[in-house]
DRENDO-1510 file (C-alpha; in Angstrom, 1 decimal, always signed):
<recs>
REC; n; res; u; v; w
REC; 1; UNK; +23.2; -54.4; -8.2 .
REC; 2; UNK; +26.6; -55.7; -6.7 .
REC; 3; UNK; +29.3; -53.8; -6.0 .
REC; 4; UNK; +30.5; -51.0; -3.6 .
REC; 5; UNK; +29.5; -47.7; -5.2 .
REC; 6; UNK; +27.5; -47.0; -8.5 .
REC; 7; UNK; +29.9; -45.5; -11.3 .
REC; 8; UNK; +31.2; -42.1; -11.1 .
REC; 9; UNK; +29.4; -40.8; -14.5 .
REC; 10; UNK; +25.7; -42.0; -12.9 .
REC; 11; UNK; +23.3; -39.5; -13.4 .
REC; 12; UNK; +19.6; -38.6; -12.7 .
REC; 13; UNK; +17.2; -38.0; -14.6 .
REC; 14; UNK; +16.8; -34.1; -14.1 .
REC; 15; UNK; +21.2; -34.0; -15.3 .
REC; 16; UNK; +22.6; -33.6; -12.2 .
REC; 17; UNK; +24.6; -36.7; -10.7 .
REC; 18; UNK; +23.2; -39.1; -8.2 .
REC; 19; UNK; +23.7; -38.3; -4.1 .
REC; 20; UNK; +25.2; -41.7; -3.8 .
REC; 21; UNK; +28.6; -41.0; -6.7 .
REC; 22; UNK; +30.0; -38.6; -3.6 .
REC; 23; UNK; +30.1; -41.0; -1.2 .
REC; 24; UNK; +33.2; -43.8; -1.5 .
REC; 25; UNK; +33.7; -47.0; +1.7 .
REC; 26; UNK; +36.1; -49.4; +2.8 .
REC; 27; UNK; +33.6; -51.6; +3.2 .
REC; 28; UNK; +34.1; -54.2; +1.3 .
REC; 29; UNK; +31.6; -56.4; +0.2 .
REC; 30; UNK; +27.5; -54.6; +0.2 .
REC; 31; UNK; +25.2; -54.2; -1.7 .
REC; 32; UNK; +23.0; -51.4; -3.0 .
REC; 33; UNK; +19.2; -51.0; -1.9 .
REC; 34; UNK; +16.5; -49.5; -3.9 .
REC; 35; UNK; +17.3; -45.6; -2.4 .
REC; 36; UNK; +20.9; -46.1; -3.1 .
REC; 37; UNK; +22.3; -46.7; +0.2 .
REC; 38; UNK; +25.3; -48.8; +1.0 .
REC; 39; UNK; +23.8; -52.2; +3.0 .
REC; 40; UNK; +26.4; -54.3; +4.8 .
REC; 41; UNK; +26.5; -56.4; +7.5 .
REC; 42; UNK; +27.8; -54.5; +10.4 .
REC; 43; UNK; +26.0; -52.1; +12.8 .
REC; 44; UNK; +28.2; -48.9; +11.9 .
REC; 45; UNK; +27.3; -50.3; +8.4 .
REC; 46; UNK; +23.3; -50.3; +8.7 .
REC; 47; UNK; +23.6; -47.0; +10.6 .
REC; 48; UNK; +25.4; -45.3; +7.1 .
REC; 49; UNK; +22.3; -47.1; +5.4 .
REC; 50; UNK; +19.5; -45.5; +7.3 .
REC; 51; UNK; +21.3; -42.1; +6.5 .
REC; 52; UNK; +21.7; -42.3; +2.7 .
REC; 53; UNK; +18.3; -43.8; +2.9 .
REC; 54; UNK; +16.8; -40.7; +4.2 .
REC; 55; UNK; +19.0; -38.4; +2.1 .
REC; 56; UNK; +18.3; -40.2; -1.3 .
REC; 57; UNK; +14.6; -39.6; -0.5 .
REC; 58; UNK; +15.0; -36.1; +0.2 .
REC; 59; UNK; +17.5; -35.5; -3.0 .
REC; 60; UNK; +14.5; -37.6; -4.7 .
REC; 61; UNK; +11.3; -35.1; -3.3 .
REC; 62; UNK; +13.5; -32.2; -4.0 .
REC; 63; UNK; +14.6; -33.1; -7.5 .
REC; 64; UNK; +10.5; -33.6; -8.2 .
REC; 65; UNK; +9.5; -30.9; -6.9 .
REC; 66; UNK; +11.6; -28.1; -8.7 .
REC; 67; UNK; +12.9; -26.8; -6.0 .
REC; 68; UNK; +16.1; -28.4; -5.6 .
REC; 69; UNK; +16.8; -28.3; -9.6 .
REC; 70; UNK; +16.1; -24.6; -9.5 .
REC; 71; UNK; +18.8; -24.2; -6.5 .
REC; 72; UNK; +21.5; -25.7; -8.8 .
REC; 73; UNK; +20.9; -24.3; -11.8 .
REC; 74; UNK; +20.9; -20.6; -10.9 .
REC; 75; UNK; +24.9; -21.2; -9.8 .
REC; 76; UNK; +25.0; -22.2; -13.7 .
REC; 77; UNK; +26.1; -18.4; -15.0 .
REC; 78; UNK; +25.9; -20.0; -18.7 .
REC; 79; UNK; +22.2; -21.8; -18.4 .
REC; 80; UNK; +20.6; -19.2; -16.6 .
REC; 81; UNK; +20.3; -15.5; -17.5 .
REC; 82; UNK; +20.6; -12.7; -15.1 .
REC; 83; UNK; +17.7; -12.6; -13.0 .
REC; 84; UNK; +18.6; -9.2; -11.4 .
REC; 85; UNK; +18.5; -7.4; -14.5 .
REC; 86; UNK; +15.2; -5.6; -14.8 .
REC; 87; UNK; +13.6; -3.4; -17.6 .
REC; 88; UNK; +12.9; +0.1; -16.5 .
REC; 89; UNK; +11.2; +2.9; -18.8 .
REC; 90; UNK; +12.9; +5.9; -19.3 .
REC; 91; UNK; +11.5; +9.6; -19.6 .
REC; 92; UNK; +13.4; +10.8; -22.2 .
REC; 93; UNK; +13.1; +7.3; -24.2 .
REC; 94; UNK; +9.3; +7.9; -24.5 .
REC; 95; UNK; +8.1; +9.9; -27.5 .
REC; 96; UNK; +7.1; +13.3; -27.3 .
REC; 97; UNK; +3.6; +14.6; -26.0 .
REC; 98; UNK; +1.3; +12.4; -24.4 .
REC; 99; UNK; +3.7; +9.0; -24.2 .
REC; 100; UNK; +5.8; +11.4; -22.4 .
REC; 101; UNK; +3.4; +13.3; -19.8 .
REC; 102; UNK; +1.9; +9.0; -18.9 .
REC; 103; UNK; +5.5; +8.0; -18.5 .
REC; 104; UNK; +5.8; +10.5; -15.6 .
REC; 105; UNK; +3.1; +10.8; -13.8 .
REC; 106; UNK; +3.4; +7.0; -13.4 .
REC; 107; UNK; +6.8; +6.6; -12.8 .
REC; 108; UNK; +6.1; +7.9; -9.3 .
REC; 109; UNK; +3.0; +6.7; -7.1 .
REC; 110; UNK; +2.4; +10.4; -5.6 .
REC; 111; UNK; +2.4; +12.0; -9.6 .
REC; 112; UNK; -0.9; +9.9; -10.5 .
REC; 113; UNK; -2.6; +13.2; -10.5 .
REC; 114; UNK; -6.0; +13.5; -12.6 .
REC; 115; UNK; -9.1; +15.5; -12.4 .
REC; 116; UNK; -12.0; +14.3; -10.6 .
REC; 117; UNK; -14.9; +16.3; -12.6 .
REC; 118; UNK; -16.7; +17.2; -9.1 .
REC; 119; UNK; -18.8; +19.7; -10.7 .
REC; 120; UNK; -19.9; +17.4; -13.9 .
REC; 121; UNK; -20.8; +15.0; -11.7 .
REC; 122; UNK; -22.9; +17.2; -9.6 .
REC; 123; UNK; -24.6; +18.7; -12.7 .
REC; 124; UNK; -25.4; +14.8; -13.6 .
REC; 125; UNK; -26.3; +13.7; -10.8 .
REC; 126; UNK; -28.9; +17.1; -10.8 .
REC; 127; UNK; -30.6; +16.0; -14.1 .
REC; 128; UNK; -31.0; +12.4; -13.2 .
REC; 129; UNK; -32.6; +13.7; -10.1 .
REC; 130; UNK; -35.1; +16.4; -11.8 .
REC; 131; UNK; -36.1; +13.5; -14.3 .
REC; 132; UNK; -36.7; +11.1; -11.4 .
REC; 133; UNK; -38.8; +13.5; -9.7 .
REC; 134; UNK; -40.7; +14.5; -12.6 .
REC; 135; UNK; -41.8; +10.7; -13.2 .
REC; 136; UNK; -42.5; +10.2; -9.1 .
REC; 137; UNK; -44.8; +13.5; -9.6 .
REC; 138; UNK; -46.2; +12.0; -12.8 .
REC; 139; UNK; -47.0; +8.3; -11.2 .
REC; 140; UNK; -48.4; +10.3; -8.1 .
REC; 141; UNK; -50.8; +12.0; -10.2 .
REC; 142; UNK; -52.0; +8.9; -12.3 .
REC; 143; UNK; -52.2; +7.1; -8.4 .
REC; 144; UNK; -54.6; +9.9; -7.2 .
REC; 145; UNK; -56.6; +10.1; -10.4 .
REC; 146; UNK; -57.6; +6.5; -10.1 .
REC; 147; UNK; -58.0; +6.5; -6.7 .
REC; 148; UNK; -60.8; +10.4; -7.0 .
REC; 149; UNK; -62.5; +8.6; -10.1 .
REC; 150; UNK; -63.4; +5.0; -8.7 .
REC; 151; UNK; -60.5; +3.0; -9.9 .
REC; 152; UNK; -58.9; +1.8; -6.8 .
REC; 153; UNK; -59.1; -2.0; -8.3 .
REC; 154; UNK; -56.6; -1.2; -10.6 .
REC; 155; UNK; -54.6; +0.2; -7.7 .
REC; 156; UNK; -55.1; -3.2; -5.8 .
REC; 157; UNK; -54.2; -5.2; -8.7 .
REC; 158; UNK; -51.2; -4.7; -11.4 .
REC; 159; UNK; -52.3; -7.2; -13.7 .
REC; 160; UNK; -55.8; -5.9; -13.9 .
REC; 161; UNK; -54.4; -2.1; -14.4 .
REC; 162; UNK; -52.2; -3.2; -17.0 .
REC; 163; UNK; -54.9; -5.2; -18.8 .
REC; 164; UNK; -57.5; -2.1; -18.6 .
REC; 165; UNK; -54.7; +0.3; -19.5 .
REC; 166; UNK; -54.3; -1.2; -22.4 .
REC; 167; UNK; -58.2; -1.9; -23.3 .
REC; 168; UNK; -58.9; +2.0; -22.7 .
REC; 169; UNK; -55.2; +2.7; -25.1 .
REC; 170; UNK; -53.7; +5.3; -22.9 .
REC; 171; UNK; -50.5; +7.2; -23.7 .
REC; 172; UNK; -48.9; +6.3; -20.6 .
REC; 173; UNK; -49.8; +3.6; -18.6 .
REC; 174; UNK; -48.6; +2.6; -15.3 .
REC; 175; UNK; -46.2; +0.1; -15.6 .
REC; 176; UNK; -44.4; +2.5; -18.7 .
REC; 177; UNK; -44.0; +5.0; -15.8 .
REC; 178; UNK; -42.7; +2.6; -13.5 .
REC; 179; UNK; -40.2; +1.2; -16.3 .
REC; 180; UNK; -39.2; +4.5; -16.8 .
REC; 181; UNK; -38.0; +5.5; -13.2 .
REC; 182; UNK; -36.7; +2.2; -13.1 .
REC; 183; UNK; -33.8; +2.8; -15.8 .
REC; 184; UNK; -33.3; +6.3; -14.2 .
REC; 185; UNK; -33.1; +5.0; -10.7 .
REC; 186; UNK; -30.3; +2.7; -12.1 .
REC; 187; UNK; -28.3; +5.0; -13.7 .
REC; 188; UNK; -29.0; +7.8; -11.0 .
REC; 189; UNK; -28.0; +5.0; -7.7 .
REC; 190; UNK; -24.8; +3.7; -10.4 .
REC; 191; UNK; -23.7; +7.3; -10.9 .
REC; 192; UNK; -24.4; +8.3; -7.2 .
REC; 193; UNK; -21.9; +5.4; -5.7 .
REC; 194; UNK; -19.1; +6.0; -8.2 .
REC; 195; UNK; -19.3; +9.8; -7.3 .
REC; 196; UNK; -18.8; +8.9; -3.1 .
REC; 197; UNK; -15.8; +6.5; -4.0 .
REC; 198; UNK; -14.2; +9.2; -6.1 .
REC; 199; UNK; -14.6; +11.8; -3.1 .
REC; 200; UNK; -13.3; +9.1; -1.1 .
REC; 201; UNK; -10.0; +9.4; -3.3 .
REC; 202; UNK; -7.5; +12.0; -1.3 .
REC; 203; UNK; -6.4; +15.3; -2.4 .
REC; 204; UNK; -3.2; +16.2; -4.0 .
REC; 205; UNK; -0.5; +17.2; -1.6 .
REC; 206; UNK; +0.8; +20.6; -2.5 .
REC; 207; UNK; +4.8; +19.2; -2.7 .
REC; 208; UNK; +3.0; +16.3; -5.4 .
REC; 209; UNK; +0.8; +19.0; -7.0 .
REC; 210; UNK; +3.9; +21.2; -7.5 .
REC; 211; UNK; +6.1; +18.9; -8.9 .
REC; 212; UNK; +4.1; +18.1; -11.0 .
REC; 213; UNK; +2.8; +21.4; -12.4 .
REC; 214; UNK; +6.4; +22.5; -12.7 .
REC; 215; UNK; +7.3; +19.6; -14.9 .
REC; 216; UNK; +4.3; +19.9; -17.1 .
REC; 217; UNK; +4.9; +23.9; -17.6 .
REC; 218; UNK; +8.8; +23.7; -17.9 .
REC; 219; UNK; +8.4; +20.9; -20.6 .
REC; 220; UNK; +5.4; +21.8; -22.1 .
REC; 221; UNK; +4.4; +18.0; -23.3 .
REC; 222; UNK; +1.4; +19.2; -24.7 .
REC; 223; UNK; -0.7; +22.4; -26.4 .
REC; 224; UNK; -1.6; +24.7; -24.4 .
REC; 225; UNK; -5.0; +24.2; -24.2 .
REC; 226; UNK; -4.8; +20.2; -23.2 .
REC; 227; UNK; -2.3; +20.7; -20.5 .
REC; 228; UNK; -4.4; +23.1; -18.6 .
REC; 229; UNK; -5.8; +20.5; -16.8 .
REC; 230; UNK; -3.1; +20.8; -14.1 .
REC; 231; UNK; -4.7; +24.0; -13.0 .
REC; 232; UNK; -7.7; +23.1; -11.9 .
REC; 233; UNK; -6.0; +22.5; -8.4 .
REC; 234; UNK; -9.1; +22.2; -6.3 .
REC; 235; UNK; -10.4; +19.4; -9.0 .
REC; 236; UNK; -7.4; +17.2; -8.9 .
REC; 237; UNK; -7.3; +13.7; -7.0 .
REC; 238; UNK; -4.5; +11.2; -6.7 .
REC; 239; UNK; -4.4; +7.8; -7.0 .
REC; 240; UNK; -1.8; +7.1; -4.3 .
REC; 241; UNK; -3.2; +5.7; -1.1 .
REC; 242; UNK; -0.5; +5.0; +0.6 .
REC; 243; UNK; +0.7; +6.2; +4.1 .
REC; 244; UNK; -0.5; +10.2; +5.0 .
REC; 245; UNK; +2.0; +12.2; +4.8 .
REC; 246; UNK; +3.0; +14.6; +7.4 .
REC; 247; UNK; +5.1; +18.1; +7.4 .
REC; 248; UNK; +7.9; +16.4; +8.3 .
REC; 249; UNK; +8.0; +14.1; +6.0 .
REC; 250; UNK; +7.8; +16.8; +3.5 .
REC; 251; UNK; +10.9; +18.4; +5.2 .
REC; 252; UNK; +12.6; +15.2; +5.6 .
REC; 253; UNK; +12.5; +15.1; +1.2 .
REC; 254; UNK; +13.5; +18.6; +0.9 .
REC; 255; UNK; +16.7; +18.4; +3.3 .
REC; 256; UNK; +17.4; +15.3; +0.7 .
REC; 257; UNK; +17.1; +17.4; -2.4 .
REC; 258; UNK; +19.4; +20.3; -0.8 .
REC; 259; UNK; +22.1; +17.6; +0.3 .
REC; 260; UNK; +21.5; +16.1; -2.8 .
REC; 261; UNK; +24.9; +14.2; -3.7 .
REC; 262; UNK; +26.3; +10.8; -4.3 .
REC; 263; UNK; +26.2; +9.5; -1.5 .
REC; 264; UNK; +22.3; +10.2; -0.8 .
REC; 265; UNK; +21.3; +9.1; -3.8 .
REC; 266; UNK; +22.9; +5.5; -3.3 .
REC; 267; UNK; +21.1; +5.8; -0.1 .
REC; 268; UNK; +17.9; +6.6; -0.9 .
REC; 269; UNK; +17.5; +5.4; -4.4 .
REC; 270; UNK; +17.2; +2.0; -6.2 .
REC; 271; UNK; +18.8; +1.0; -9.2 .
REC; 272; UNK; +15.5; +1.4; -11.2 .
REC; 273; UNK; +14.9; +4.8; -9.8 .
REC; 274; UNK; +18.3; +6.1; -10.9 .
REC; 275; UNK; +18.0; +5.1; -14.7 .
REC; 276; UNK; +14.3; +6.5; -14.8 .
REC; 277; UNK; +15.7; +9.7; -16.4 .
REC; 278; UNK; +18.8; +12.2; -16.8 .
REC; 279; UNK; +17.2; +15.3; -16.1 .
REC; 280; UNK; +18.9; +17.3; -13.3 .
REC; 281; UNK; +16.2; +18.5; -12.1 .
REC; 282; UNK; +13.9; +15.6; -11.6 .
REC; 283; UNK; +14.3; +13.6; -8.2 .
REC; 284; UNK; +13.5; +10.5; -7.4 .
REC; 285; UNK; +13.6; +9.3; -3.7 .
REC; 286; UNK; +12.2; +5.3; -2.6 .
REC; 287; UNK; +9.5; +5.9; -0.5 .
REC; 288; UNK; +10.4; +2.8; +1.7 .
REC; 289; UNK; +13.4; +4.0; +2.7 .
REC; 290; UNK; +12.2; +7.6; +3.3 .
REC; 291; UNK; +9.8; +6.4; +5.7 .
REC; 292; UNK; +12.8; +4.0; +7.2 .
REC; 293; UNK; +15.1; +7.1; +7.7 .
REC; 294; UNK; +12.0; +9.3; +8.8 .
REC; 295; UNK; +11.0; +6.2; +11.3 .
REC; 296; UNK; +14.5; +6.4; +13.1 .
REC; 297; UNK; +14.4; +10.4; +13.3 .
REC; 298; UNK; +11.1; +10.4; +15.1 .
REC; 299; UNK; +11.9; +7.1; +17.2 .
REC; 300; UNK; +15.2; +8.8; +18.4 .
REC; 301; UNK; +13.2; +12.3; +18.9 .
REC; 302; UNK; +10.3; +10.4; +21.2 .
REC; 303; UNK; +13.4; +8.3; +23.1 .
REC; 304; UNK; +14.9; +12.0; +24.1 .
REC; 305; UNK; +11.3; +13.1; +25.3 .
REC; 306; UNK; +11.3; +10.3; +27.7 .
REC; 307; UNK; +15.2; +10.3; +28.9 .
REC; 308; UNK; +15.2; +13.8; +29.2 .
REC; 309; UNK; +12.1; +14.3; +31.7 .
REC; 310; UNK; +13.0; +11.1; +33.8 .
REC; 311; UNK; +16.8; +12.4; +34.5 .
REC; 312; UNK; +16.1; +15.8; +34.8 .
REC; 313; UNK; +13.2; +15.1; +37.8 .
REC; 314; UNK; +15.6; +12.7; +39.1 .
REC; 315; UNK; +18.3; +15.2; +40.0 .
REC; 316; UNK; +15.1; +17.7; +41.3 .
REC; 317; UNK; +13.7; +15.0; +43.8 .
REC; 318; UNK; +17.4; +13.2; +44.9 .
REC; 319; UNK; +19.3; +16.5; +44.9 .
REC; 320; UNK; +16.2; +18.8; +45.8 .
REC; 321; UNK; +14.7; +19.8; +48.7 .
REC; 322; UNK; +11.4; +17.9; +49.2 .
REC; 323; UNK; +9.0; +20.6; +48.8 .
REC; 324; UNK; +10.7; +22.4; +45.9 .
REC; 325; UNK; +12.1; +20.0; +43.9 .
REC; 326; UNK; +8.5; +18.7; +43.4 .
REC; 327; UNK; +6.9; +21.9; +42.0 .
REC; 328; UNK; +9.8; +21.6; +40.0 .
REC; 329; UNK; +9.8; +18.1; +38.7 .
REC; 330; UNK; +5.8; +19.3; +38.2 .
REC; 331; UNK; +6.9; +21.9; +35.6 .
REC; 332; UNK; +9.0; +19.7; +33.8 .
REC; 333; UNK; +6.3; +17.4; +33.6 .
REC; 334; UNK; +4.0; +20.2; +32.2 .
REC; 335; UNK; +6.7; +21.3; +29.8 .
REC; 336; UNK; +7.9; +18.0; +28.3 .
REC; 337; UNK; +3.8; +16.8; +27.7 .
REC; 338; UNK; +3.4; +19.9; +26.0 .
REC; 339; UNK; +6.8; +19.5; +23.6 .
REC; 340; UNK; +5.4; +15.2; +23.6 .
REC; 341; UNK; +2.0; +16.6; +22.1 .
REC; 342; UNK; +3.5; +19.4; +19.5 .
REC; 343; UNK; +6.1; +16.8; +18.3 .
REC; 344; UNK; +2.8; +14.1; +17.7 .
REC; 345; UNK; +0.9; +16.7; +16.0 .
REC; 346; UNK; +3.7; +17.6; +13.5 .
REC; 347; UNK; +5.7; +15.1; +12.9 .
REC; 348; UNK; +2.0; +12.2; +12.7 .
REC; 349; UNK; -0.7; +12.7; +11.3 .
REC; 350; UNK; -2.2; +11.0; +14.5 .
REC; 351; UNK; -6.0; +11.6; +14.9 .
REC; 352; UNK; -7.3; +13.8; +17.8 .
REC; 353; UNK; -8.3; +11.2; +20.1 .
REC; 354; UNK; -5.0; +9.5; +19.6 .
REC; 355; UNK; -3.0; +12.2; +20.6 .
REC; 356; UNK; -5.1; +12.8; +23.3 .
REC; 357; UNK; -4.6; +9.0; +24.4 .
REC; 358; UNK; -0.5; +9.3; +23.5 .
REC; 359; UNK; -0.3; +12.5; +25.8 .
REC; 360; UNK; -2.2; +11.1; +28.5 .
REC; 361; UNK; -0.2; +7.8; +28.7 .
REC; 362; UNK; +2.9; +10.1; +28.6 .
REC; 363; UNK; +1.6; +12.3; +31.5 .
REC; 364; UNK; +1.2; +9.2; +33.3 .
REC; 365; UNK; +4.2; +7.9; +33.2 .
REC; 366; UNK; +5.8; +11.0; +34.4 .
REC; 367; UNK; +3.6; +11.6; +37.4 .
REC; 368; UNK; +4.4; +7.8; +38.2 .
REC; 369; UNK; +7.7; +8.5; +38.2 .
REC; 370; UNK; +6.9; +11.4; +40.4 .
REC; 371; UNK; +4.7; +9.9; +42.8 .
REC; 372; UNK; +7.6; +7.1; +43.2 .
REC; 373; UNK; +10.8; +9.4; +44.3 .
REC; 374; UNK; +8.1; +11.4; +46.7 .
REC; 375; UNK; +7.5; +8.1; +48.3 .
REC; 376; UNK; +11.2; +7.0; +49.1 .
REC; 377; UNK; +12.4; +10.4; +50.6 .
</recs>
């Protein structure tokens, strides 16, 4: 192709216009290569052609792959829909009754409340274990029968006690026995697993369990006699697994609802959340950002616990005299472990041993601090 740039109306094949119609020279004479470049003759000249070599190619791999196509065309507001809108399901636009009662418990992770049946299962779990040990007494009996009246061969050999079994035609053979606490063993170990995963599941927290019994006995979504359900407390399991929840997460939620106002719920809820329903008294809060806001409380709670301590046995052992001051920066060492171990305890739900490690490591630091201002004085 001859000339010094490609017309102005060039497109590619995917509809947008070629890299190379941007790009105008003084350069007189060139030629085109096979990327689109400009090739002339001097050195400033090859340089511009390595460069619209390599960004042809690119614009080329990107076009091919999607990816660059797909960056275009979302700036197109009249080819491409808007890809924030999302559909949400409200409360009140679900039908009466049980469309109703499923639309809330799972428009919140922490309402997936349902019974576990821990007493049917137990009472299950009891009859497949009578019948299994009703067949293990029956096979025990055949096994000592044979073995008291001279049959041990059949003991010794399966195929030969199933081929006499059936020569002398008795009522239950062996191998029917064995059948027989086979299928029960199945369903009994099936049964037994699924029953230890489902005590696995956690309990309802009291705040979930109470929001949701008050929403299912204000609104009354079903008879009477279906929506008891909700009171078997001790029976009820949730399907949310997510973090544990402390007290003070709890309290961190109920300072929300009492502050409840505009300016909160921009905060702490997303646009979904707040189109989920227009009852008053329904709340929603995003988890995430609850555990953001609670994350800075207790971060800014621990950084006071360890400023607090270090200045105040500064000014005991600089300001102090030298056998006083370090009884005194003792104390304060005492006190603030014990206010570092009450504020683990209620604001985590950290494990003994961990609090035990986290008030240890926080003991040390203070008594190295100590043992460092004893030392210089």
């Amino acid at each position: 192709m001859a000339g010094g740039r490609p017309p102005a109306d060039e497109k590619l094949e995917d509809g947008f216009s070629s890299p190379t119609t941007a790009y105008t020279s003084d350069l007189g004479e060139s030629t085109l290569n096979e990327c689109g470049a400009v090739i002339g003759d001097s050195a400033s000249e090859q340089r511009w052609c390595g460069l619209f070599t390599v960004l042809s190619h690119l614009s080329r791999t990107w076009s091919s792959s999607g990816t660059w196509r797909a960056r275009l065309r979302l700036k197109d507001p009249e080819r491409v829909p808007d890809v924030e809108q999302t559909i949400t399901r409200q409360l009140e636009s679900c039908p009466e009754g049980y469309p109703r009662l499923a639309a809330f418990l799972s428009s919140e992770n922490s309402f997936s409340i349902y019974r576990g049946f821990g007493y049917l299962h137990s009472r299950v779990l009891l009859g497949l274990q009578d019948h299994i040990v009703s067949l293990e007494r029956e096979l025990d009996q055949k096994d000592s029968f044979d073995q008291n009246n001279g049959l041990t061969r059949r003991l010794q050999s399966r195929a030969r006690d199933e081929r006499e079994s059936h020569q002398d035609g008795e009522e239950r053979p062996r191998d029917q026995i064995l059948d027989d606490i086979r299928r029960k063993l199945v369903e009994y170990d099936e049964i037994l697993v699924k029953a230890r995963n489902l005590v696995s599941f956690q309990k309802a927290s009291e705040r979930d369990y109470r929001s949701v019994s008050n929403w299912i006995c204000n609104l009354k979504p079903l008879v009477d006699k279906e929506q008891c359900f909700i009171k078997h407390k001790e029976d009820l399991l949730t399907l949310h697994n997510g973090r544990e929840w402390s007290g003070f997460d709890g309290l961190i939620e109920s300072m929300l609802l009492k502050l409840d106002c505009k300016l909160v719920r921009q905060i702490f809820l997303t646009p979904e959340m707040r189109v989920k329903t227009t009852d008053r008294n329904v709340h929603y809060y995003a988890r995430s950002r609850v555990d953001v806001f609670v994350t800075l409380v207790i971060t800014t709670i621990i950084f006071i616990l360890l400023v607090l301590p270090v200045v105040a046995m500064y000014r005991l052992t600089t300001f102090g005299t030298s056998s006083g001051s370090t009884f005194k920066a003792i104390g304060v060492l005492v006190v603030f472990t014990l206010l570092f171990s009450a504020a683990m305890s209620l604001l985590t739900k950290a494990r003994r041993h961990e609090l035990f490690g986290a008030s240890a490591a926080y003991c040390a630091v203070l008594v190295v601090f100590i043992s460092n201002f004893s030392n210089t004085q």
